[in-house]
C-alpha positions in Angstrom: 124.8 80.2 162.7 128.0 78.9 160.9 128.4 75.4 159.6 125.7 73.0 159.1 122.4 72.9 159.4 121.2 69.4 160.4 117.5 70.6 159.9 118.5 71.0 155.7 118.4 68.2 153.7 121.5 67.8 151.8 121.1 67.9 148.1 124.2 66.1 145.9 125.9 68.1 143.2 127.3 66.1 140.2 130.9 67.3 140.4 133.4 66.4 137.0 137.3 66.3 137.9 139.7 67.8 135.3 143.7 67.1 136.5 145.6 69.3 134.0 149.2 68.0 133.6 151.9 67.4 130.8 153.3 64.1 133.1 150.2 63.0 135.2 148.2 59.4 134.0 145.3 58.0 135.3 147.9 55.7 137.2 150.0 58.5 139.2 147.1 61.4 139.6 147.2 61.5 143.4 145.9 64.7 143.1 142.7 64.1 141.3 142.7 60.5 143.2 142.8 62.6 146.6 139.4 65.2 145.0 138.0 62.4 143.7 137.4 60.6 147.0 136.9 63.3 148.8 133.7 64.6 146.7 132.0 60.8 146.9 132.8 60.7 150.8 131.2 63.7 150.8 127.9 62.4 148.8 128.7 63.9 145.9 128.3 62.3 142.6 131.2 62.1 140.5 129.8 63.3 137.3 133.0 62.9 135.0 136.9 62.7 135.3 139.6 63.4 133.1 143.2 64.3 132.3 144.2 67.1 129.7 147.4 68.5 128.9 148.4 71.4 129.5 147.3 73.0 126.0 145.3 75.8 125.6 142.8 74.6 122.9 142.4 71.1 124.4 141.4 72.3 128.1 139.2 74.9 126.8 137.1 72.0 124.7 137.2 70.1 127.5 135.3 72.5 130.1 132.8 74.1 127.3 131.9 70.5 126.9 131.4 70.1 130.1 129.8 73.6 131.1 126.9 72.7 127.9 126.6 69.5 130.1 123.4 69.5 131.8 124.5 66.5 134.3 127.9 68.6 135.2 127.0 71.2 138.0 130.3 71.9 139.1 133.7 71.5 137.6 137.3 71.2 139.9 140.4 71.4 138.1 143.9 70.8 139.8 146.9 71.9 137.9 148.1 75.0 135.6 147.8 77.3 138.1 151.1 78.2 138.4 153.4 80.9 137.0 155.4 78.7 134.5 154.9 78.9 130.7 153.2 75.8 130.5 150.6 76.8 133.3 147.7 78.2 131.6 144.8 76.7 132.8 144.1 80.3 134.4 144.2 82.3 131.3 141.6 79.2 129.7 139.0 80.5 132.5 139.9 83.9 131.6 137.9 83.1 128.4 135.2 81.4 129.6 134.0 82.4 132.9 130.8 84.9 132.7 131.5 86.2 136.3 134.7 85.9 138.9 134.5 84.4 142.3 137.6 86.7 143.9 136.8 85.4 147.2 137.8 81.7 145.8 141.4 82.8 145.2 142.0 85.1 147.8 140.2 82.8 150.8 142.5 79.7 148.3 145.9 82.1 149.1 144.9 82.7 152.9 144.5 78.8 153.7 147.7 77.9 151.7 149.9 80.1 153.3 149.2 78.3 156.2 150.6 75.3 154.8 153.2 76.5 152.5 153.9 79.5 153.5 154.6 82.0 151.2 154.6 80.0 148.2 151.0 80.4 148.6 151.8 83.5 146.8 152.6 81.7 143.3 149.3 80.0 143.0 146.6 81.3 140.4 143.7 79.6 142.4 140.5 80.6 140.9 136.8 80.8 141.0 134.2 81.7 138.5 130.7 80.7 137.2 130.4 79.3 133.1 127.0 78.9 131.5 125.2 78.4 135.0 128.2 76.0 135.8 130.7 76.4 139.1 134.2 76.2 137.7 137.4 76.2 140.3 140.9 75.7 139.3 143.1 74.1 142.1 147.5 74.0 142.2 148.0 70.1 141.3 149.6 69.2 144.7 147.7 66.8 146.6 148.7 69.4 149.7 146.8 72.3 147.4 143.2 69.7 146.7 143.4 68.9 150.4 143.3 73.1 150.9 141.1 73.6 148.6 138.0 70.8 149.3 138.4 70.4 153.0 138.7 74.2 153.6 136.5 75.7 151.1 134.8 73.7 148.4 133.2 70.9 151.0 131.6 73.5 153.1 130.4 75.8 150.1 129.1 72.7 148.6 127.0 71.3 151.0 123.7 72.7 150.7 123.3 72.7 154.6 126.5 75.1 155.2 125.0 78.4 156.9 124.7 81.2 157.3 125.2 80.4 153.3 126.1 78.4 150.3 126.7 77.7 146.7 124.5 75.3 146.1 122.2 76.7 146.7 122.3 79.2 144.2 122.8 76.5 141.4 119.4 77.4 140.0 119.5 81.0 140.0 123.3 80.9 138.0 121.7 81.4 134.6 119.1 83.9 135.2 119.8 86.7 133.1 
């Protein structure tokens, strides 16, 4: 079977939102307004939500706080995934990620071409797991959060999605 499983029970995930952006404020983040709905009409808690920069040193404290958070599970970032100088938030989970999900990006790429063509092909879209924590880095278009949650992220985070699913392996991400 693929989809969900009405025989499950769904479990919520607490879920913080991170827009990274030199120009966005809380009052024109239609990106992170867009995710932000989306995980509570989902029944998702919204566990934290904030806008960083794009600095290096700032976003980085920003998601190790967050990842030694036991009351974040899952962390979704839009913005910095671009190609520009200022787009680093890529390169920030490059240093803290403990293992890759490729799948993330590449299934990210597949879904935005069919929006945007081939400037799916200049977003860093990526995956990963932190400290037993889900980190995914969106593009900052409200077009790219749409992609991202309602084609991916919704359905890998609802416990009842089969034939499987992230959260379900929540527990098991710090085993060693």
């Amino acid at each position: 079977m693929i989809g969900i499983d009405e025989s499950r029970t769904f479990r919520s995930v607490r879920i913080a939102v991170l827009t990274v952006s030199d120009t966005r404020t809380a009052a024109n983040d239609t990106s992170g307004d867009a995710l932000a709905e989306r995980i509570l009409r989902a029944g998702h808690e919204l566990a934290a939500r904030a806008i960083e920069r794009d600095d290096p040193a700032a976003l980085e404290a920003r998601l190790r706080a967050w990842i030694a958070d036991p009351a974040v599970d899952v962390v979704i970032t839009t913005g910095g995934t671009g190609i520009t100088g200022r787009d680093v938030t890529p390169e920030v989970f490059g240093r803290l990620l403990d293992k890759t999900i490729e799948g993330f990006g590449e299934l990210f790429r597949m879904l935005s071409y069919q929006s945007v063509g081939t400037s799916a092909m200049q977003s860093r879209a990526v995956g990963g797991v932190a400290g037993g924590t889900l980190l995914f880095a969106l593009p900052g278009s409200t077009g790219a959060v749409k992609d991202g949650w309602d084609g991916i992220l919704v359905h890998q985070l609802n416990s009842r999605h089969r034939p499987c699913n992230l959260v379900e392996l929540l527990p098991r991400l710090r085993e060693r």
